[in-house]
N, C-alpha and C positions, 0 to 999 in steps of 0.2 A: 771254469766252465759254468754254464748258467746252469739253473734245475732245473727249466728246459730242456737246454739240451741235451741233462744228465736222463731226465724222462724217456724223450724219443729214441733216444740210444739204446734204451732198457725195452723198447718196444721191439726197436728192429731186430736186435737180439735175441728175444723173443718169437720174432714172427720167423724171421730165419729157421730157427729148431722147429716151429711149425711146420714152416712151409719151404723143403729144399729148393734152393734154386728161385727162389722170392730175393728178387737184388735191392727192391726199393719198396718203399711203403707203399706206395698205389699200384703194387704189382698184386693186391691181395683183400678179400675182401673185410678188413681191421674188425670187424664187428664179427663175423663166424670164426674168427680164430681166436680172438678173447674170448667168449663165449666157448668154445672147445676149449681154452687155457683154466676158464674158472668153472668146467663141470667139477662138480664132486666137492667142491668146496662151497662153503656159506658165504658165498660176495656178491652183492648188486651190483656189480661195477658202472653199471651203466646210469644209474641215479646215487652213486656215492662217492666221492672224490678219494676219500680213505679208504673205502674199497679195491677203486680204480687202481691206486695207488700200490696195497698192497698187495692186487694179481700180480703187476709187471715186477714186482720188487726194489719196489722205488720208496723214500722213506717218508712215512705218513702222519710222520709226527705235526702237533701243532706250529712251531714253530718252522719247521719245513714246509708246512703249507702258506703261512703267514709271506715269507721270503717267497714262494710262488707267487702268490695275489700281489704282491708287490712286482715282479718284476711281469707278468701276465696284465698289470692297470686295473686288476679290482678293486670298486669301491672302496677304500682306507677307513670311509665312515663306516664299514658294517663291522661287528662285533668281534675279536678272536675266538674262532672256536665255533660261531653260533651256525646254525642251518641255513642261515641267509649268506652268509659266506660263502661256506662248504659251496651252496649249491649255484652262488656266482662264481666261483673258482672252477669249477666243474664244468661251466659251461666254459666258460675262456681257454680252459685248456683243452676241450673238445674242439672248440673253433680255431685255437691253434695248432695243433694236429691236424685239421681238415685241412688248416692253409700251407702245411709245409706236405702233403701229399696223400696224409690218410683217409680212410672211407669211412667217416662218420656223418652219418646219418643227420641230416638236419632238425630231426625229431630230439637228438641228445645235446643240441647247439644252441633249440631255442628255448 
């Protein structure tokens, strides 16, 4: 299974115990229910990839994110680890999420 689609799966699963009776991702507004999922805790999820990561409980290690950018087409030139990454990672996988059904915001894509 990709980390992809280990990701999306930890979403719907997610959005599910949010939202009963949410059959599919675009049944749901993805942005107020993460937002509800990361009150009370210290996550930016929405400008932090290792954030993002750690709300849904998906592993946010470097290396796990590295293997994301890779299979997500991020730049290979930008640095492991660095904030230029992170923050092209972050968007590719927002814009993959949009494209397989989720409600993310074109503000968190571009």
């Amino acid at each position: 299974m990709s980390i992809f689609t280990d990701i999306f799966n930890k979403i719907i699963g997610k959005i599910k115990g949010l939202v009963p009776g949410a059959n599919t991702i675009s049944d749901v507004n993805l942005t107020v229910e993460l937002d509800k999922l990361a009150k009370g805790k210290n996550l930016e999820w929405k400008t932090s990839v290792i954030d993002f990561l750690k709300l849904i409980g998906a592993d946010s290690s470097r290396g796990n994110r590295d293997e994301l950018a890779k299979e997500l087409g991020v730049d290979a030139s930008l640095e492991s680890g660095s904030a230029a990454k992170n923050e092209a990672l972050r968007k590719a996988l927002f814009k993959k999420i949009a494209e397989n059904g989720g409600n993310i915001p074109k503000a968190l894509i571009q």
